[in-house]
C-alpha positions in Angstrom: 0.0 0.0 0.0 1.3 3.8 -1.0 0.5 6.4 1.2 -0.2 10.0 -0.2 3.2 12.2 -0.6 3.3 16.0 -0.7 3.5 17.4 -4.1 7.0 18.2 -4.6 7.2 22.4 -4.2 8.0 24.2 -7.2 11.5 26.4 -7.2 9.5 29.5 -6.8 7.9 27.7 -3.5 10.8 25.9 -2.0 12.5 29.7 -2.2 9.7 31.2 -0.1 9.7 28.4 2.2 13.6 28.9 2.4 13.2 32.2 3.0 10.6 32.4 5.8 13.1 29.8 7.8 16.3 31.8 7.6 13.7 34.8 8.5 12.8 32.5 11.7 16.3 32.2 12.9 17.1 35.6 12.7 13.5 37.7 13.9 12.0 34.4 16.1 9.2 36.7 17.8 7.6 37.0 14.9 6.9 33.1 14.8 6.5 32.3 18.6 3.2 30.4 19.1 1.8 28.9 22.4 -0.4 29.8 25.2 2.6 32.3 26.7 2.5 34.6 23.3 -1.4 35.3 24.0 -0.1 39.1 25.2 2.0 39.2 22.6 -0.5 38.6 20.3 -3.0 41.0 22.2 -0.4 43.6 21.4 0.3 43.4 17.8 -3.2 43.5 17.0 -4.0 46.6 19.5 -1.4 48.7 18.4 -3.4 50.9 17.0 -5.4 51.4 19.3 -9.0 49.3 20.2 -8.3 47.1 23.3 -11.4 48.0 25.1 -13.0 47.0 22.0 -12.0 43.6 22.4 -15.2 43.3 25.2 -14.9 40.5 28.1 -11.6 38.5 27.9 -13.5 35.7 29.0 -15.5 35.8 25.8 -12.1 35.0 23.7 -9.0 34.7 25.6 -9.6 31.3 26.4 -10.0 30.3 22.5 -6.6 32.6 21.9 -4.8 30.5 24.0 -6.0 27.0 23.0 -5.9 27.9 20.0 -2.1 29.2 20.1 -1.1 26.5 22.2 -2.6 23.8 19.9 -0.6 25.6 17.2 2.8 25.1 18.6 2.2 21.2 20.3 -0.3 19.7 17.4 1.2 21.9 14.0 4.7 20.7 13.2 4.4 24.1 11.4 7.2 25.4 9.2 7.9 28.6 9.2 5.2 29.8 6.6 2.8 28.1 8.4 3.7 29.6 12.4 3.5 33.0 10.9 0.0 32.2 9.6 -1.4 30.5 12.5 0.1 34.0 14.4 -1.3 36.0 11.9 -4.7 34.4 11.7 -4.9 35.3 15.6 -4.1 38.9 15.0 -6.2 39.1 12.3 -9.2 37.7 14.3 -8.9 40.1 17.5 -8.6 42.9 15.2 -11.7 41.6 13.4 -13.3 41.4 16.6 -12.5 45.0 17.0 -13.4 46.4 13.7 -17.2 44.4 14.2 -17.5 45.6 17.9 -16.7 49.4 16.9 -18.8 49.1 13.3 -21.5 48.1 15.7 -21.6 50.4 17.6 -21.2 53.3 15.6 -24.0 51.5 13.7 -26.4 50.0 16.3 -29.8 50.0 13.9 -27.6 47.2 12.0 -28.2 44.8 14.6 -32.4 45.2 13.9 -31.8 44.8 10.0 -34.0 42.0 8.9 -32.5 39.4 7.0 -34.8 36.7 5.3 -33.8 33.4 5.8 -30.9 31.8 3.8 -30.1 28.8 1.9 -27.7 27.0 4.0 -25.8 24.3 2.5 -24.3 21.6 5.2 -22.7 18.2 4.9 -19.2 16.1 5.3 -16.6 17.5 3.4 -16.4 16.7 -0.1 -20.4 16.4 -0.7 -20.8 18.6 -3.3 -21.3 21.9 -1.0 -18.9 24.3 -3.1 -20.5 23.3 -6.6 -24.1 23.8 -5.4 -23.3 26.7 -3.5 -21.0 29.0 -6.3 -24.1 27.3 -8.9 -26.7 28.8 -6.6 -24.5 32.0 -6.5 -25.2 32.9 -10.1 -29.0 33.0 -9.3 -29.1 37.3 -9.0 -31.9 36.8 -6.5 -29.3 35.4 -3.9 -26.4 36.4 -2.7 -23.2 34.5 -1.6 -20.4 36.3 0.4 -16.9 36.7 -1.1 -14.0 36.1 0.9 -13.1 40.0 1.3 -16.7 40.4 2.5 -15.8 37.8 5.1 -12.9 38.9 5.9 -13.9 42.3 6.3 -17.3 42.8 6.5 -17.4 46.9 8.0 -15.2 47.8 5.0 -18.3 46.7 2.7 -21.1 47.9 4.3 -23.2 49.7 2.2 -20.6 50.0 -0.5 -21.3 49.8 -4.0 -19.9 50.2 -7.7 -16.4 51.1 -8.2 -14.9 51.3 -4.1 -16.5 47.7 -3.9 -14.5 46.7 -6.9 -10.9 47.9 -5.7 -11.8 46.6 -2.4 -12.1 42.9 -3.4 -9.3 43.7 -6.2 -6.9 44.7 -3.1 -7.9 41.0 -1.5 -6.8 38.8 -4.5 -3.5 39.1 -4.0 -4.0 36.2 -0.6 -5.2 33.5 -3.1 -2.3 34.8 -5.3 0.3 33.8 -2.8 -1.7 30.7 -1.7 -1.4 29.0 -5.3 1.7 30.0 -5.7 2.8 28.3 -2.7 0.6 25.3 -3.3 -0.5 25.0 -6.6 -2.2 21.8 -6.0 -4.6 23.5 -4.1 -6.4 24.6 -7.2 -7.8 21.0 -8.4 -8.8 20.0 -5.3 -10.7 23.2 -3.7 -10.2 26.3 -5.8 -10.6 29.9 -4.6 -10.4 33.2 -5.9 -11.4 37.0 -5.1 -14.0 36.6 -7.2 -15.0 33.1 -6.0 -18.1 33.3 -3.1 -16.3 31.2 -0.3 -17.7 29.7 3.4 -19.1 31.1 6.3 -16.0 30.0 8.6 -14.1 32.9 6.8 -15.7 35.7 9.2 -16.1 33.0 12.1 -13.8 32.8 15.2 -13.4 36.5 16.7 -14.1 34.3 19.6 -12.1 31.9 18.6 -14.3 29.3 18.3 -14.4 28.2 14.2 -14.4 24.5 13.3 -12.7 25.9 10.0 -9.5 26.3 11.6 -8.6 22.8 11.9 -9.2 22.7 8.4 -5.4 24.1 7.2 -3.5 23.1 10.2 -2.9 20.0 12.8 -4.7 21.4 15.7 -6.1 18.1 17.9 -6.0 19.5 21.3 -7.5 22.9 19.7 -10.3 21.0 18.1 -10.8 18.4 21.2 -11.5 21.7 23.4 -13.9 23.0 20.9 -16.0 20.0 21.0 -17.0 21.2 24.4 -17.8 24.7 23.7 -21.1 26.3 22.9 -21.2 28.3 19.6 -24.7 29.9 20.2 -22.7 33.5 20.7 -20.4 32.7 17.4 -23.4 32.3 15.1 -25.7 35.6 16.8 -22.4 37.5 15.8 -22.4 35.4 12.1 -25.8 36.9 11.9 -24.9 40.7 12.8 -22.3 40.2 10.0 -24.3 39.2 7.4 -26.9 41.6 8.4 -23.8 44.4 8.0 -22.9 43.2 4.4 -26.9 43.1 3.7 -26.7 47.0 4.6 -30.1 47.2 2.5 -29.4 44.8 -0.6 -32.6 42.4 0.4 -31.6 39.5 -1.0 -31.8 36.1 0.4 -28.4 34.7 1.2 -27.1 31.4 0.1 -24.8 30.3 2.3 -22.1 27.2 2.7 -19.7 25.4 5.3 -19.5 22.0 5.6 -18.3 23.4 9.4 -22.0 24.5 9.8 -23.0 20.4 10.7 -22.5 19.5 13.6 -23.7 23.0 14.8 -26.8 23.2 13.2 -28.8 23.8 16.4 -26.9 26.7 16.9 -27.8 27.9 13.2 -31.4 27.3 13.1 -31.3 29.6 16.6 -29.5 32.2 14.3 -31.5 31.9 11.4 -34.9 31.3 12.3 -37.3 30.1 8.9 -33.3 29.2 7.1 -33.5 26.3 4.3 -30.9 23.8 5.3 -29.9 22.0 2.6 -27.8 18.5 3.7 -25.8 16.6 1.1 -25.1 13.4 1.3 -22.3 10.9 -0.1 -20.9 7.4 0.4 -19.1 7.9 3.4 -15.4 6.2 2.1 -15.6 8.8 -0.8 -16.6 11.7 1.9 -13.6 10.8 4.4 -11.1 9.8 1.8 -11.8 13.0 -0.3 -11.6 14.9 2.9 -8.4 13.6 3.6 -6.9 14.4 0.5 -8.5 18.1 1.4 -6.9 18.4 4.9 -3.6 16.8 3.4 -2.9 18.9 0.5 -4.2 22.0 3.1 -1.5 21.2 5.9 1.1 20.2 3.5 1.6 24.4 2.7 2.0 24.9 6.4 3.7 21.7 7.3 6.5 19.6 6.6 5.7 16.9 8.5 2.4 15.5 7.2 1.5 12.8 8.0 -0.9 10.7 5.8 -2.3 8.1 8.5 -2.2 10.7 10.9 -5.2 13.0 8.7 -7.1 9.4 7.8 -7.4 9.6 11.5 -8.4 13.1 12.4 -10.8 12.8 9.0 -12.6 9.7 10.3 -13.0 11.0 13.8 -14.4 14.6 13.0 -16.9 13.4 10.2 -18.1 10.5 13.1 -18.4 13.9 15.4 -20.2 15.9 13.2 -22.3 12.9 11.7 -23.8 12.0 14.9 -24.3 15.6 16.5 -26.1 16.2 13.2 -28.4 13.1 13.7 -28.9 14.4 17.2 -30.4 17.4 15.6 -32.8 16.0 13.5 -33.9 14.2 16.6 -34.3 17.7 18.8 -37.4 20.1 18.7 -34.7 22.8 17.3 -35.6 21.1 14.0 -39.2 22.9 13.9 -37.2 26.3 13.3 -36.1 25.5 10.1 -37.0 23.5 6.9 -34.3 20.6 6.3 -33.9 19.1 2.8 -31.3 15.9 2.2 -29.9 15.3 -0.9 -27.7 12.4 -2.3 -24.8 13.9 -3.8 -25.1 11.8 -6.5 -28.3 13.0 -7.4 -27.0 16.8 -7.6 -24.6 15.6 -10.3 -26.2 13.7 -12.0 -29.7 15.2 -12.4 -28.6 18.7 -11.5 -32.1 20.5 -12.9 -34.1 18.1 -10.7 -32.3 19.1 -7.7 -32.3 22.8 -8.3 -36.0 22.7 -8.3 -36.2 20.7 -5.7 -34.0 23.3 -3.2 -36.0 25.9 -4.7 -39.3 24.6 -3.8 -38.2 23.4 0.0 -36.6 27.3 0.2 -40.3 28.6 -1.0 -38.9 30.4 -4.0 -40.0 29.8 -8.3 -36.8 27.8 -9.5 -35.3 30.2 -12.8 -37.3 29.5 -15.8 -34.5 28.2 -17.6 -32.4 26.5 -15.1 -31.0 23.8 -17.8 -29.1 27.2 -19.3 -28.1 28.2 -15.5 -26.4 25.0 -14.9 -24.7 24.9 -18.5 -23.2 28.5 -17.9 -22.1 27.9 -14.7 -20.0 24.6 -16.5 -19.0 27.0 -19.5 -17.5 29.4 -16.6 -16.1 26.9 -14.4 -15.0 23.5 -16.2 -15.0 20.3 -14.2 -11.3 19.4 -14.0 -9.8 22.7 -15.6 -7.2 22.9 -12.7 -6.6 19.7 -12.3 -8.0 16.1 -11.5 -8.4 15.4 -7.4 -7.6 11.6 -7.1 -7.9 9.8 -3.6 -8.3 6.6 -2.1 -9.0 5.8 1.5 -5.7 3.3 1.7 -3.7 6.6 0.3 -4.0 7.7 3.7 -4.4 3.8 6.0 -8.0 3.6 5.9 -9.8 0.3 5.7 -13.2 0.9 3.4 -14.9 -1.9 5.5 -13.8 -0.7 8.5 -15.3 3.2 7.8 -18.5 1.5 7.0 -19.1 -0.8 10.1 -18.0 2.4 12.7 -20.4 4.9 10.0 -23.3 2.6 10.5 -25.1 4.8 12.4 -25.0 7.5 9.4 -28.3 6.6 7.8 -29.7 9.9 6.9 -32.8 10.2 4.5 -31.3 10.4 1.4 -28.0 8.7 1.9 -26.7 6.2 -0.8 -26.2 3.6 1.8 
């Protein structure tokens, strides 16, 4: 049996990667992780200005820590990746103080109605992205962009040509991300231009499921498990309800990080079609895998392919069955729930549009044959490159996933 490799780096690659190390030797503060760099941390992103902003430590310190810690005991991070997983913690603390001070310069935001959104939820690798950016060319909804995530007070209420350099001034990440890791494109492409998941404006309280998703981060993820989200998607909610800033439209919405959370989401968005794709559970974890692989892979050198068949099996069991405990709770009566084989959604696409449009209480497009073959005109299945897996590329016995997954018989599942 072969186990999945890293793609070899190309020059221009291996000469960041080079670079960032020597960097590390000689400026090491800027790479420091760990529970003890929490003030340093606190520092950088405060300096200019906005600590009170950052509200009740015990509302996010906590996460910062865990989170830091996790970083340095669970990452085997190179240097690349220890000066994202620092800079992702800046970046969320001064996020959380951007929100709090849009807020409350803006408090009628908070009263904003939003109708309920399309909210598409499953395992990884269940056809969430290709419903979600096909949905996305509906102009009746609306599907964030990653700047918008990233920074949702810079967009409120903007329009025409400042919206356009704004999210012109955010391609340059995705840029650097390909470059370092071009693989990244065939098996989860992203783009400026590209609507992207909800986890991208999650975690100012550092608590986001999406995290884990780049990076080794057990202990982080372990702690999570334990930890109530109900605040994380009320603030998700003031967010969209910023970007909104009067548009209207209904939101379509995806993040396979959304499922075992969905309690917490039907709280948030009361009325919200949920729409839960299905798909046989080897391909799900072993396409997952290859995911969270080729993901850690820019930030790690020590990837270990057994090592994500294991965290893949154990957070899709997690999710699976807080899901089915879900569907088993009166929470359910908050929202409408549609499952969906993910075979279906490929292979009689039309069908399942008008399906999702009738559970979400909306008249499908009149010609959705043309919607779906424009969206394939524009996007081209395998353009960037074909994703191949297999569940023994990373030590995982198919028999084995489906005795422990045969709990995970949710209407419309293949098995």
């Amino acid at each position: 049996m072969t186990l999945w490799t890293p793609p070899p780096r190309t020059a221009g690659a291996a000469a960041v990667y080079a670079a960032a190390e020597a960097d590390r030797a000689a400026r090491p503060e800027r790479y420091r992780l760990g529970a003890d760099e929490a003030d340093a941390v606190v520092d950088r992103a405060t300096r200019g200005g906005g600590r009170d902003l950052l509200g009740d430590p015990s509302r996010w310190r906590d996460g910062l820590e865990r989170y830091l810690r996790s970083a340095a005991e669970d990452g085997g991070l190179n240097a690349v990746g220890a000066k994202a997983a620092r800079g992702t913690a800046v970046a969320r603390l001064r996020a959380r103080i951007s929100m709090n001070r849009h807020l409350a310069e803006h408090p009628e935001t908070t009263g904003r109605p939003l109708l309920p959104p399309i909210v598409i939820v499953g395992g990884w690798r269940t056809g969430t992205t290709f419903l979600f950016r096909l949905l996305a060319t509906d102009p009746r909804l609306r599907a964030p962009l990653p700047a918008e995530l990233a920074s949702p007070w810079s967009f409120a209420g903007v329009t025409g040509q400042k919206r356009e350099d704004l999210l012109e001034a955010a391609s340059g990440a995705h840029d650097v991300l390909h470059h370092l890791n071009p693989t990244l494109a065939a098996v989860h492409d992203s783009g400026a231009r590209l609507p992207e998941e909800c986890v991208l404006a999650m975690g100012t309280d550092f608590r986001n499921w999406g995290f884990s998703s780049t990076m080794r981060l057990d202990g982080y993820t372990d702690w999570l498990a334990g930890q109530d989200l109900a605040g994380s998607y009320a603030r998700y909610r003031e967010i969209l309800q910023t970007l909104d800033a009067g548009d209207g439209r209904r939101w379509v919405l995806k993040a396979p990080a959304h499922t075992p959370e969905l309690s917490n989401l039907a709280a948030a968005f009361p009325g919200a079609c949920i729409v839960h794709l299905h798909r046989d559970i080897v391909e799900t974890i072993a396409s997952g895998a290859s995911l969270f692989a080729v993901f850690r892979s820019t930030y790690s050198d020590e990837v270990d392919a057994r090592d994500v068949g294991r965290f893949q099996a154990d957070q899709s069991e997690r999710w699976l069955r807080r899901a089915a405990a879900f569907r088993e709770s009166p929470a359910t009566s908050r929202v409408a729930v549609l499952d969906m084989r993910y075979r279906d959604l490929v292979s009689a696409t039309a069908a399942a549009l008008r399906q999702i449009y009738d559970a979400a209480g909306l008249d499908a497009p009149a010609d959705v044959d043309g919607m779906i073959e424009r969206y394939h005109a524009d996007r081209p299945r395998h353009a960037k490159g074909v994703h191949r897996y297999a569940a023994a590329d990373f030590g995982l016995d198919e028999d084995g996933l489906r005795r422990r997954f045969a709990f995970y018989e949710a209407p419309g599942s293949e098995e």
